[in-house]
N, C-alpha and C positions, 0 to 999 in steps of 0.2 A: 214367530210361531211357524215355523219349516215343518214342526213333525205331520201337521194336519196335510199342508200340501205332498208331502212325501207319499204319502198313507193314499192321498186322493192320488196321486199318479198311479203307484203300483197296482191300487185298484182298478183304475183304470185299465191299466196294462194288463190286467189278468181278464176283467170284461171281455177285452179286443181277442184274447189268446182263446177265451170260450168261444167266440163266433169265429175259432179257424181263422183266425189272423196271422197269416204265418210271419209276418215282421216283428208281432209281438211275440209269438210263441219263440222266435230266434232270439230278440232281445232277452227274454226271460233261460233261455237256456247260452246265451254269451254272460250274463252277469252270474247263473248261480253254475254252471258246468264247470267249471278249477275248484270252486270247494268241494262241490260234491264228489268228482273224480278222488278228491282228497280222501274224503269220507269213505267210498268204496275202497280205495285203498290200504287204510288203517284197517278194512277186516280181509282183503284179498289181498293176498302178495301177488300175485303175477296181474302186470299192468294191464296187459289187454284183456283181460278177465274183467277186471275190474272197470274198465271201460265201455267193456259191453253190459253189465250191470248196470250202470251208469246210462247209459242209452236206453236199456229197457225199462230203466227205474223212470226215464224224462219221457217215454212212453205214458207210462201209467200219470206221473202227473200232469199231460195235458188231458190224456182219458179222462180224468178223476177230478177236474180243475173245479167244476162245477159243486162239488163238495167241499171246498175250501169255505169255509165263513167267515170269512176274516178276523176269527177269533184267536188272537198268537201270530205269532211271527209267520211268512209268508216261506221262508229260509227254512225256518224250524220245520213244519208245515213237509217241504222237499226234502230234507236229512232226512224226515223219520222212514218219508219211502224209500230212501236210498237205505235207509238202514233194515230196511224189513225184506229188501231185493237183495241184500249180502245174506241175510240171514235164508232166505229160502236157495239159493245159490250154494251155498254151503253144507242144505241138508239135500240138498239135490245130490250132491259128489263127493260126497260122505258117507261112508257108514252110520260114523257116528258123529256128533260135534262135539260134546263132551267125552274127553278124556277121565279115566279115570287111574290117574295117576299115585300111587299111595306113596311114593315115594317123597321122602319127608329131608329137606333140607335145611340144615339149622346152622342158621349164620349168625355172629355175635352184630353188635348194634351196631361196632366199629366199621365191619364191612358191606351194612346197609346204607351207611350215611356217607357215602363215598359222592361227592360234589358231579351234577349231572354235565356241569359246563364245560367240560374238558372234551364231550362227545358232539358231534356233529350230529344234524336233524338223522340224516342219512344211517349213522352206526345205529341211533335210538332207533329208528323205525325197523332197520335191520334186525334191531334185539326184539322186538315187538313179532315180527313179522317168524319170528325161531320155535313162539311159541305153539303150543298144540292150536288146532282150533276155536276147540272148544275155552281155553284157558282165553285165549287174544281176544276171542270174544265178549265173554262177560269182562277181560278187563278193560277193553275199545267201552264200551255200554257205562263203565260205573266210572273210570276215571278219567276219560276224554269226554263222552256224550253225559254224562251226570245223571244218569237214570240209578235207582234205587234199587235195592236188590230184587222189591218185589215185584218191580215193573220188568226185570229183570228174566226172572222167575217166568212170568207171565208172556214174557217176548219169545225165550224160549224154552219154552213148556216144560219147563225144570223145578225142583222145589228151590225156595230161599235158600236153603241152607247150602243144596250143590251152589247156586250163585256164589254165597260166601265162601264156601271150599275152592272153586274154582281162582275165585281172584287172591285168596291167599295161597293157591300154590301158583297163580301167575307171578304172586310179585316173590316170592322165592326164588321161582326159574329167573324172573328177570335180576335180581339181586346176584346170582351164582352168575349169569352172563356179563353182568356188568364186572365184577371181580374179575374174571379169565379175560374182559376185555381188557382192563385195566392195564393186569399183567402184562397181556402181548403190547400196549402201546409204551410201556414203561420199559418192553425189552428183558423182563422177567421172565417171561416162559417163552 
């Protein structure tokens, strides 16, 4: 039975980080700092943006530690504030987050279903990284973080249905990039 002991460490380790434990507070920011940077990244393209997001987001979770109840993952728990520090970061240096793009792209199935493995992490995140803000966001939130449209909605103060709009013209834009990527590694265009 490991999971009990695991649960009693991290606990631990989160104790120690409340009383200003700065071993523990380093420990906890060396084991979750590479995802998380991860995570600010999938909504910010420029890296030291997102690394200062990233620092201010590990800010607020040792401010905030005290409000953890150990109910949920401890990981989950730091994503969401990492995710709510992209999201206020973005309406900070924005006009707007949401695009509203009407422009309507109709690709047949044949050119949806083009095999993702032929692309490198790097081109996907690059195609990811193309989109409007507003679009990369709701699709970061529903098809990487698995939040629902209305949590969605809710996260950024949008109705359901722009959620749904948004991520159906993300995955369009990304389907039309993936095509013209395609081309140029084929030597076609």
């Amino acid at each position: 039975m490991k999971v009990i002991p695991l649960h009693q460490e991290v606990k631990e380790l989160i104790d120690l980080a409340i009383d200003n434990n700065r071993q523990a507070q380093k420990q906890i920011y060396d084991q979750f700092s590479a995802k998380m940077l991860g995570v600010c990244r999938n909504y910010i393209s420029d890296i030291h943006h997102a690394e200062d997001i990233m620092l201010t987001g590990f800010m607020k979770v040792f401010t905030h530690l005290k409000k953890f109840e150990h109910k949920g993952s401890f990981e989950g728990w730091i994503r969401r504030i990492m995710i709510y520090e992209c999201i206020d970061f973005i309406r900070a240096n924005k006009n707007q987050i949401i695009h509203q793009n009407t422009e309507d792209n109709n690709l047949s199935q044949n050119e949806s279903a083009y095999e993702m493995e032929e692309f490198s992490i790097d081109d996907i995140q690059h195609l990811i990284d193309n989109l409007p803000d507003g679009y990369k966001m709701v699709f970061n939130l529903f098809a990487i973080e698995g939040y629902k449209h209305q949590e969605i909605a809710t996260m950024l103060k949008i109705s359901e249905g722009t959620s749904k709009s948004q991520l159906s013209h993300a995955r369009k834009l990304l389907q039309n990039q993936i095509v013209e990527l395609k081309k140029k590694l084929n030597g076609t265009k």
